[in-house]
C-alpha positions, -999 to 999 in steps of 0.1 A, spaced: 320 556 -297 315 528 -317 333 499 -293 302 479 -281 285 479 -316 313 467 -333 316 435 -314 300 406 -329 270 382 -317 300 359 -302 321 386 -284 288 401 -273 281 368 -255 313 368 -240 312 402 -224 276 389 -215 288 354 -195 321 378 -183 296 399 -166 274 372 -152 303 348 -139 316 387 -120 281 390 -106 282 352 -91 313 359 -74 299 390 -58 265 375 -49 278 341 -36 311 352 -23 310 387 -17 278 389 0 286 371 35 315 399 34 291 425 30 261 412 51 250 437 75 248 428 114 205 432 109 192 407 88 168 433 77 196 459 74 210 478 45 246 472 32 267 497 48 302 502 62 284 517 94 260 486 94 285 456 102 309 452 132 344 449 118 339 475 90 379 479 78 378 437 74 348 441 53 364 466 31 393 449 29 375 414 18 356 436 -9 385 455 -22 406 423 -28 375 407 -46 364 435 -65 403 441 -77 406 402 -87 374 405 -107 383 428 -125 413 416 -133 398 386 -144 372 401 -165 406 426 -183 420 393 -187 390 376 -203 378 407 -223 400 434 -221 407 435 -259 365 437 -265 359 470 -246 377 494 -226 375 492 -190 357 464 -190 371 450 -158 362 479 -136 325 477 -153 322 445 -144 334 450 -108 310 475 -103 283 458 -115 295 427 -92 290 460 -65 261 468 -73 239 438 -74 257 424 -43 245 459 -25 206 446 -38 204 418 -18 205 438 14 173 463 24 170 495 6 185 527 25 151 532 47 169 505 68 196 523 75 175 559 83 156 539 102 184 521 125 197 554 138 164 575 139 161 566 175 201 576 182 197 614 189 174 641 176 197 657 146 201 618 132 197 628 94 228 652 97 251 627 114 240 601 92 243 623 57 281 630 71 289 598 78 278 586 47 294 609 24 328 599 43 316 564 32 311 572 -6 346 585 -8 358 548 5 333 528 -19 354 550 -46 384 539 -34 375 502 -48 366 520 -79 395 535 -84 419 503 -76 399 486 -103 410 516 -129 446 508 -119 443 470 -116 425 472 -150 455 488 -162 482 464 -152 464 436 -166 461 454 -198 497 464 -200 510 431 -192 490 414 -215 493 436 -246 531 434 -238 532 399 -246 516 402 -274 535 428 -293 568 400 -289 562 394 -327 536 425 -339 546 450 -362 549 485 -359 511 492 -372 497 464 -346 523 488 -318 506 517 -327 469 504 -329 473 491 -292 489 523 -283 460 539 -292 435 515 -273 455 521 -248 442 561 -245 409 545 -240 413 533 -209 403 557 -179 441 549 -163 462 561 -193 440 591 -187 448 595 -146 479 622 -147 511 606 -133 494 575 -128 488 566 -164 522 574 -172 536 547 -146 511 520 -150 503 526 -190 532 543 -202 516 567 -219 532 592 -247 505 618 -237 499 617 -276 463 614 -271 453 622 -236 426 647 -220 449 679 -205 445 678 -171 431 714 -170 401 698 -196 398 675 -174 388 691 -143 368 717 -160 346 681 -175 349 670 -137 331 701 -125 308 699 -152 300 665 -147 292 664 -112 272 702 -108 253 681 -137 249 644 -120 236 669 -89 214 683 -107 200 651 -125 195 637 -95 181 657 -77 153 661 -104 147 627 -113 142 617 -71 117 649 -68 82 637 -60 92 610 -40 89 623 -4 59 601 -3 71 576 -16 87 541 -1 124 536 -7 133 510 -32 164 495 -50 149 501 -87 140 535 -74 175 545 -63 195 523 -87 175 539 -119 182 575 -107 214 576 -101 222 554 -134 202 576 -154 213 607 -136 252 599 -143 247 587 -180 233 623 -185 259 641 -166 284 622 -189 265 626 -222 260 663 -221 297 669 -198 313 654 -228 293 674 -257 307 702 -240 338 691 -223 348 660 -250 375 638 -230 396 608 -242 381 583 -218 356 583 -183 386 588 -160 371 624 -155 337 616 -153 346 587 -128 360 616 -109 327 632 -103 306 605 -95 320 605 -58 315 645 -59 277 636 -64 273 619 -38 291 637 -14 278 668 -25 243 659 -25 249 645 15 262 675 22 231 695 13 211 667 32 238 677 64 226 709 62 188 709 51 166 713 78 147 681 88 109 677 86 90 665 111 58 656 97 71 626 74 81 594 91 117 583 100 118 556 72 113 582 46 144 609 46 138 644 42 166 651 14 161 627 -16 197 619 -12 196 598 17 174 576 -8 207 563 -21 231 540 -5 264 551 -9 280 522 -23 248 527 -49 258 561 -56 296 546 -63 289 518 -83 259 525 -105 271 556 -112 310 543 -121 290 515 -144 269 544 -160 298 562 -168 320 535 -179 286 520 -201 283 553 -219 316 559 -229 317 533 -252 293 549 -270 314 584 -269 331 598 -293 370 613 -283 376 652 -287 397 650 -318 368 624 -338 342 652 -323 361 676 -340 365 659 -375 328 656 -371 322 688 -367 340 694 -394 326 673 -420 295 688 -412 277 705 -443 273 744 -439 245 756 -460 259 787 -478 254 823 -467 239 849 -490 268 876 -494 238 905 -502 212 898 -475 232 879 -449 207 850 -446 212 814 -449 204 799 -483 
């Protein structure tokens, strides 16, 4: 869709200083909550003592960003609060070591260390995603309330305008949950049977994505850009082409699969057999490249990024439509 280029140079610069001022709090605040025990150790649930406080601290300050960013810019772009809390995420998880550090901490732990590791860190993507998911909801609130208070003096066009805005977000999407936090008619909302089937696609296709921009590295060192890029990259494309096939109303599906991703692709690194010729700072699944929280919150961002750039299923449609059919030949049965 259309939503980021129709801002202009001012409420560009807004989402822009939104952004940074979200990525401050995460860097100078967030950071000492997510500092592993090793100085030289990745960001990790598994790599701090005290792991439920740590969660706790960064689900409380990734649901008040985004709150504040829905507050600030909410009316600009859709979901911009959980963007910019994953964002916040995801540059906060750079200023730890790239995942290496944490193949390397338990290579010396037992002999099958890759498969216990893969397992605990898919358990660990599905909690990452659980911040994710409270910024959909909290994103949502802030939205309601605000648009709420202003329709005390709008007319019925204005009502129906922000009604419609409101299909945009990923929570008016979210079955039974958009209809108790948005309100929503259902008037323009994915069918949750669409939405699964764009779900599946999605993630067999962020797997797949993945997996082939991260092959040739098994020589390779492991580095932020390197992880970061694929799996941003990766989930963009899963999105782009899920929603060709699949078009959905907003990224609540595709938010869906970007935790199926990454626990799928640790699951194949659970069960694919190790090599022993490589050293223990480079994995033998390109999956174990990624950090979890990595997987979670460059590939939520992704999502949420191309969205705004996606058209919904009935505008695909009218598109689709308008498009000019060159005439066919009644005698021959060619096109003309």
């Amino acid at each position: 869709m259309h939503e980021h280029s129709h801002l202009t140079f001012l409420q560009k610069i807004v989402t822009l200083v939104v952004w940074g001022l979200v990525v401050a709090l995460f860097v100078t605040v967030g950071w000492p909550a997510m500092r592993p025990d090793d100085p030289l150790g990745a960001v990790s649930l598994f790599a701090r003592s005290g792991s439920l406080f740590m969660f706790v601290q960064v689900l409380v300050l990734a649901a008040g960003a985004a709150a504040f960013a829905t507050a600030i810019a909410g009316r600009l772009l859709a979901d911009i609060g959980t963007f910019a809390a994953a964002l916040g995420l995801a540059v906060a998880s750079l200023c730890g070591n790239p995942a290496g550090a944490l193949i390397v901490s338990v290579a010396d732990v037992e002999r099958h260390y890759e498969t216990t590791l893969a397992a605990s860190l898919a358990v660990e993507s599905a909690v990452w995603f659980f911040v994710i998911l409270s910024c959909v909801v909290v994103s949502g609130v802030v939205t309601r309330l605000m648009k709420s208070d202003n329709r005390t003096g709008a007319d019925e066009a204005e009502r129906s305008s922000a009604r419609k805005d409101e299909k945009l977000l990923a929570v008016a999407d979210a079955p039974w949950i958009g209809d108790h936090v948005m309100q929503a008619t259902g008037a323009n909302r994915t069918r949750p049977g669409d939405g699964l089937r764009h779900m599946g696609v999605a993630a067999f296709l962020g797997v797949l994505f993945v997996a082939l921009l991260s092959s040739g590295l098994s020589a390779r060192t492991i580095t932020h850009g390197q992880a970061c890029f694929i799996v941003a990259a990766g989930m963009a494309l899963a999105y782009h082409f899920a929603n060709r096939i699949l078009p959905v109303y907003s990224p609540f599906w595709s938010l869906l699969a970007v935790p199926l991703v990454a626990i799928v692709g640790f699951a194949w690194a659970a069960v694919r057999p190790a090599e022993a010729h490589i050293p223990a700072i480079l994995p033998s699944s390109h999956f174990l490249r990624i950090l979890p929280v990595q997987y979670i919150a460059v590939g939520s961002a992704a999502v949420i990024a191309m969205s705004w750039y996606a058209l919904p299923p009935h505008l695909v449609e009218e598109s689709r439509d308008r498009a000019p059919r060159r005439p066919v030949s009644a005698v021959s049965g060619r096109v003309s």
